[in-house]
C-alpha positions in Angstrom: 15.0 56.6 -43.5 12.7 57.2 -40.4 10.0 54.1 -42.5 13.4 51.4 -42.5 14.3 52.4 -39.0 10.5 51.9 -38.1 10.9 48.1 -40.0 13.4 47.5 -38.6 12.8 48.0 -35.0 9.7 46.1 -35.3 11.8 42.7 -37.3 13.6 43.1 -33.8 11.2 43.1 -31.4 9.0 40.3 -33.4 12.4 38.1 -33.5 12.7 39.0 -29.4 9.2 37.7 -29.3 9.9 34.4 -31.1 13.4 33.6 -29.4 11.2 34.2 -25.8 8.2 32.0 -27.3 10.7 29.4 -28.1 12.4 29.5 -24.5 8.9 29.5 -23.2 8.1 26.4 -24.9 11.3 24.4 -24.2 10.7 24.8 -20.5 7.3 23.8 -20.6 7.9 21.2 -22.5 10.8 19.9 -20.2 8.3 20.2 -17.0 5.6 18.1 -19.1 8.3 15.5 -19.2 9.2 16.0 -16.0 5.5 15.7 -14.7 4.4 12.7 -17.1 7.5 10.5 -15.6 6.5 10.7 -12.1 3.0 10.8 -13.1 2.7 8.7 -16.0 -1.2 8.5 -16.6 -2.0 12.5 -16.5 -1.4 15.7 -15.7 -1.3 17.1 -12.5 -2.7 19.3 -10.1 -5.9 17.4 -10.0 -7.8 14.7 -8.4 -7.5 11.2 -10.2 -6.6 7.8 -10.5 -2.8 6.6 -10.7 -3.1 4.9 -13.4 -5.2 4.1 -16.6 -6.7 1.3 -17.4 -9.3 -0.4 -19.7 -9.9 -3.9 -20.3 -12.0 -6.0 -21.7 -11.2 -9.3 -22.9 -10.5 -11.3 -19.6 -8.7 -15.4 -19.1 -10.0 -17.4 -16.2 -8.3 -19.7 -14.5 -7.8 -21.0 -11.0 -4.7 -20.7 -8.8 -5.1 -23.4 -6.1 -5.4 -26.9 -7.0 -4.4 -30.1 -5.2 -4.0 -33.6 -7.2 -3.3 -37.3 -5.8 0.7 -36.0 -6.0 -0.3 -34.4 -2.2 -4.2 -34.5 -0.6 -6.4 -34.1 -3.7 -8.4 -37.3 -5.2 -7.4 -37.1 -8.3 -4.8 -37.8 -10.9 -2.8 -34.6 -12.1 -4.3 -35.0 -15.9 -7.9 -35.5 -14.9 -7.9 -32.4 -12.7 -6.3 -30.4 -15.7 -8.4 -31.9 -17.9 -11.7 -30.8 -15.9 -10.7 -27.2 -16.0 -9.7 -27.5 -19.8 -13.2 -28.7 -20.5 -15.0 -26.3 -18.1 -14.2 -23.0 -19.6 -11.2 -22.5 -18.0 -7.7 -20.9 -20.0 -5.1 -22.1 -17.4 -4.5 -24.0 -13.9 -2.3 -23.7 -11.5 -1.5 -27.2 -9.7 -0.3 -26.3 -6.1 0.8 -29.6 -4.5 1.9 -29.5 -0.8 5.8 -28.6 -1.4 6.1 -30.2 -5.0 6.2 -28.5 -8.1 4.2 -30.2 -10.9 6.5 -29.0 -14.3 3.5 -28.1 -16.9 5.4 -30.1 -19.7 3.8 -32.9 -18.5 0.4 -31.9 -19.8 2.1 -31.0 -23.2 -0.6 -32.6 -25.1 -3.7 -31.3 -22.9 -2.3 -27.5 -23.5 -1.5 -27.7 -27.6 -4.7 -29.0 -28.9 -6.6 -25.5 -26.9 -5.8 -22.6 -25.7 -5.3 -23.3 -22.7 -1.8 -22.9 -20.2 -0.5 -24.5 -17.4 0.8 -22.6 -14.8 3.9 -23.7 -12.0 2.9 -24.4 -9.0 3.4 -25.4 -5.5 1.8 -24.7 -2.3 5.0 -24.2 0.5 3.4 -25.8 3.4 5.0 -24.8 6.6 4.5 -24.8 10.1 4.6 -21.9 13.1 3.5 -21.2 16.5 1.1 -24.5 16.3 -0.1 -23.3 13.0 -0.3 -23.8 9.4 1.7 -21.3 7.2 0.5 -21.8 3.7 2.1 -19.8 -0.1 1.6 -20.5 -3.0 4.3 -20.0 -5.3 3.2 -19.5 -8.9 5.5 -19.4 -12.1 8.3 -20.8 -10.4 11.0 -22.9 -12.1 11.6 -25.6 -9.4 10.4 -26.8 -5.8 10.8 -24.6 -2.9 9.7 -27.0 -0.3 8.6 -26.5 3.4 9.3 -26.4 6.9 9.2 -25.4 10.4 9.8 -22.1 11.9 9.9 -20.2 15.2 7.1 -17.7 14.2 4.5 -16.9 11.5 6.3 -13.7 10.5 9.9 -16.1 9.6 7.4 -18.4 8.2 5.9 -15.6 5.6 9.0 -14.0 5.1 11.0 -17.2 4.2 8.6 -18.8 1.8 7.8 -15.3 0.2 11.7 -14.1 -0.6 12.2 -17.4 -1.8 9.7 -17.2 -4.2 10.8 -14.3 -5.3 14.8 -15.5 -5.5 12.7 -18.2 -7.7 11.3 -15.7 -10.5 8.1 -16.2 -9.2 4.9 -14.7 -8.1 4.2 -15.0 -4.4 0.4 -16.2 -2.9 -1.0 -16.0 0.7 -3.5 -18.5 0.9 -6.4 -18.7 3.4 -5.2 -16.7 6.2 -8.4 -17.9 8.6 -7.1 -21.8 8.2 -7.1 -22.9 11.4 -6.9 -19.3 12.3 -3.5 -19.0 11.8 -2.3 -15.2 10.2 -3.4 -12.1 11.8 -2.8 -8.4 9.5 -0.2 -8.1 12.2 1.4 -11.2 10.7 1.6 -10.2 7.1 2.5 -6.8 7.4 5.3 -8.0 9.2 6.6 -10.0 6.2 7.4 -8.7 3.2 4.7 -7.8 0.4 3.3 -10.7 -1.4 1.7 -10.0 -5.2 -1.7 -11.8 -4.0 -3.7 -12.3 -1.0 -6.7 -15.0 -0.9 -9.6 -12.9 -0.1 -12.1 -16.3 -1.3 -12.1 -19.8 -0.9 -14.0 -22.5 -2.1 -13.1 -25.0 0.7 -15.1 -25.2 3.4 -13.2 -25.3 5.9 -10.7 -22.4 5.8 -13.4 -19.4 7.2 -13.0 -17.0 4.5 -16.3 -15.1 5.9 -14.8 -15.1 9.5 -16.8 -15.2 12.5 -18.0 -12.8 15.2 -14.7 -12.5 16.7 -12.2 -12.6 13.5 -12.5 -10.8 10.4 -13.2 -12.0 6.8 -10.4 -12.7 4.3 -11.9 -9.6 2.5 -11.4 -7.2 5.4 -8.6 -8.2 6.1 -7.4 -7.4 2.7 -8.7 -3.9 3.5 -6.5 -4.0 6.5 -3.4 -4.5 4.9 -4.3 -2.3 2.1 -4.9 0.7 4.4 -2.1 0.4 6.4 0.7 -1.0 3.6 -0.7 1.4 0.9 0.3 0.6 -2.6 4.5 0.3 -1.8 5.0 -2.4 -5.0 1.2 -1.6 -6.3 -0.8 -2.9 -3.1 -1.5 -6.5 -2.5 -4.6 -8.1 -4.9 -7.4 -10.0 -3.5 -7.6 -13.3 -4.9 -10.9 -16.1 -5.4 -9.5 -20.1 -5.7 -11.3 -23.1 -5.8 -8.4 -25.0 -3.2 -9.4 -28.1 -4.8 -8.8 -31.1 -3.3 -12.0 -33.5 -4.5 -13.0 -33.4 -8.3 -15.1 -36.5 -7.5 -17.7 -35.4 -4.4 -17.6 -37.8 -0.9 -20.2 -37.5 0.4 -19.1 -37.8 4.0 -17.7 -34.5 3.9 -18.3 -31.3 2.3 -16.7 -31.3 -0.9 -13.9 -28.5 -1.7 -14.3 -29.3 -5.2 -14.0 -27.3 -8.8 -15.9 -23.7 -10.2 -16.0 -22.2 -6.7 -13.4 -19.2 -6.9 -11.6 -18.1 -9.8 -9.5 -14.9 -11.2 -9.8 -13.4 -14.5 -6.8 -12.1 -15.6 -6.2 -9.3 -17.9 -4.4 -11.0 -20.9 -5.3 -11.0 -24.9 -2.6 -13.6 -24.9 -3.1 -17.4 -23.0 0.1 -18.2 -22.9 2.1 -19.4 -19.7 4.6 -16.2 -20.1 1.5 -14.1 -20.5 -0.2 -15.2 -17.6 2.5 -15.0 -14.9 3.0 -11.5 -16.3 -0.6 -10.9 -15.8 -0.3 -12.4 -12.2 2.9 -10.6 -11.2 1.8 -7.2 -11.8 -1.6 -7.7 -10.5 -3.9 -6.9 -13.4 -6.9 -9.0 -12.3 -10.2 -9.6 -10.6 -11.5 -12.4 -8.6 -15.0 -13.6 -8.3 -16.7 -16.8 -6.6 -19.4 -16.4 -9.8 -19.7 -12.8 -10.9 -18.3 -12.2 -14.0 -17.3 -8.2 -16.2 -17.6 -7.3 -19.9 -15.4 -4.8 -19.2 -13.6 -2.4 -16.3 -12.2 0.9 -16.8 -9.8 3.4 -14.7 -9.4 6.6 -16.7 -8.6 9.9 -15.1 -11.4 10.4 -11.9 -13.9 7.9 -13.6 -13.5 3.8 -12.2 -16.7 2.0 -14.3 -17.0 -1.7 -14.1 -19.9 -3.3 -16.5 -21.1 -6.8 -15.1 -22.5 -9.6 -17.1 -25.3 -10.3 -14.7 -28.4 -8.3 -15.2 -29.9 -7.1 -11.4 -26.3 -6.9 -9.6 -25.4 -4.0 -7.6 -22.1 -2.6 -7.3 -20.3 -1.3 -4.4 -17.4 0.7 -4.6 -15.0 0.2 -1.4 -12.4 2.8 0.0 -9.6 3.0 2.6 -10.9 0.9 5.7 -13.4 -0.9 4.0 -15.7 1.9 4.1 -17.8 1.5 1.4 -18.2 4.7 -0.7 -21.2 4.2 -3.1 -23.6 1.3 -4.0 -25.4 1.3 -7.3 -27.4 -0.7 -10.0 -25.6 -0.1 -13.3 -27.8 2.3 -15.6 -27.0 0.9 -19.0 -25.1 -2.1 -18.1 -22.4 0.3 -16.6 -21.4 1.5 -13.0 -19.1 4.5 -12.6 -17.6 6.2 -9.3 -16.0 9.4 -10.0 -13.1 10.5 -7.3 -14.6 12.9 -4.1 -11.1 13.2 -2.8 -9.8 11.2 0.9 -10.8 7.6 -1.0 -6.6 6.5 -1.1 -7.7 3.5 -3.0 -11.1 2.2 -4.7 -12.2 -1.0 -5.6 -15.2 -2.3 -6.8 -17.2 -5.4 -5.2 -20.2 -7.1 -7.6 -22.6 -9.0 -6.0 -25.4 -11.1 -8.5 -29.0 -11.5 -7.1 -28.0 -15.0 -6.2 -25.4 -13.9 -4.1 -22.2 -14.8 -6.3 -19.6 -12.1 -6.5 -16.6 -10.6 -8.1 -13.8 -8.2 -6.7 -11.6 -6.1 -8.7 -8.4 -4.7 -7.8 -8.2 -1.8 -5.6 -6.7 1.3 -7.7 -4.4 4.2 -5.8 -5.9 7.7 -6.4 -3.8 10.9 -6.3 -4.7 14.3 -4.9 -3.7 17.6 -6.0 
């Protein structure tokens, strides 16, 4: 009697045991959930990286390009057909407020793979200045105009590309000087910011008094933060002259270009690609592959000699290093906010990736 009392006490306690393991497990369970929804990429209670990424089969293609249908010198097939036959998976034809419709290059896009994209560059003037968006994947012509400010000029063409399904671009902000951060920020957030140009004349370096295109990217990433997933620095040719004149600087083809993270080339594909911001831009530079995996952001460039720096809030720029192995890798110190990675060739070409959100314990 005193042995089955003894078994039996202990088939009590070990069933106690189990019934709290299970409870126990349910609720950790349910926090994991909890945890992995606002933090998808992780867990928590650590210093990393938002999210995870790791890519490395890239499209090219350029997202600002003017035919004889506005200012360029060329006929709308001709200009396609040079990118087709240059290495190139899409285009994006940006006429001066007139939307191109890609099926008219039907037979240019099904014997390659190769897309054309929707286009249209909304032209608009404000204060004495030009106000200039592209609007990308968009079903039909926005148009231009003229507006009080530069902030109602922004904020017009970039809501109305949205209300279009499309995927808002803020070209060349140094053109004749015309958008300060203070402008932008007080519009709302555009997908994509031109950070470099390949015309001449638009200043994308700055000048002793005015920032560069890419700082002032830094601007508004420091002071927006990633509301939307932060704006992304774009590279364009802006190309108005496929045939050079030689009384003028040419802003012709191969100058600036993105690389967008797609297996697919497809239009759908791309302006997914586009909308969400999974890119880099270079004016040359080009990556096998880039990573973003919990504290570690790699990049590995195609150029043998370049040197990578990686850039945080403010521009500040938080390490500078020669790949060891083809590969360059910044791992988290905490305070960064964001990190992107600039790649500069010995010949001075470059690429830019993305700037990536960190989160701190």
């Amino acid at each position: 009697m005193r042995t089955r009392g003894r078994s039996r006490a202990l088939l009590f306690i070990g069933a106690a045991a189990i019934f709290a393991f299970a409870c126990w497990k349910v609720r950790a369970s349910s926090a994991s959930d909890s945890d992995s929804a606002a933090l998808p990429d992780g867990p928590t209670g650590r210093l990393r990286f938002e999210k995870a990424l790791d890519v490395q089969v890239f499209q090219r293609g350029n997202l600002h390009t003017h035919t004889s249908l506005s200012d360029g010198d060329s006929e709308p097939r001709e200009v396609v057909r040079w990118y087709r036959d240059n290495g190139y998976a899409f285009v994006a034809l940006t006429d001066h407020n007139r939307r191109v419709d890609p099926a008219m290059f039907e037979e240019l896009q099904a014997r390659s793979n190769f897309a054309v994209i929707p286009g249209e560059e909304i032209s608009m003037w404000a204060e004495g200045r030009p106000v200039h968006v592209n609007a990308l994947c968009t079903g039909r012509t926005i148009g231009g105009g003229d507006f009080p400010t530069k902030g109602e000029a922004l904020s017009w063409a970039i809501r109305r590309v949205r209300a279009e399904g499309g995927v808002a671009l803020i070209n060349h902000p140094n053109f004749d000087w015309a958008l300060s951060a203070g402008d932008i920020l007080g519009a709302p957030a555009a997908e994509l910011l031109e950070i470099h140009s390949g015309h001449p004349y638009v200043y994308t370096a700055g000048d002793a008094t005015r920032p560069s295109h890419e700082a002032l990217w830094d601007t508004l990433l420091t002071a927006r933060g990633f509301a939307g997933g932060g704006i992304v620095g774009v590279a364009v040719d802006d190309l108005h002259q496929l045939v050079a004149d030689s009384n003028a600087p040419p802003a012709g083809p191969g100058r600036g270009f993105v690389e967008v993270f797609s297996r697919e080339v497809s239009r759908a594909a791309i302006c997914s690609a586009l909308a969400r911001g999974r890119l880099y831009a270079s004016s040359g530079a080009r990556l096998r592959r880039l990573t973003v995996a919990d504290d570690a952001f790699s990049v590995w460039p195609v150029a043998t000699g370049a040197v990578v720096e990686f850039v945080g809030r403010g521009g500040r720029v938080l390490e500078r290093q020669q790949p060891l192995a083809g590969r360059a890798t910044y791992r988290l110190r905490g305070g960064e906010r964001y990190v992107r990675a600039r790649i500069t060739r010995p010949d001075g070409k470059r690429a830019w990736t993305a700037a990536y959100a960190t989160l701190e314990p």
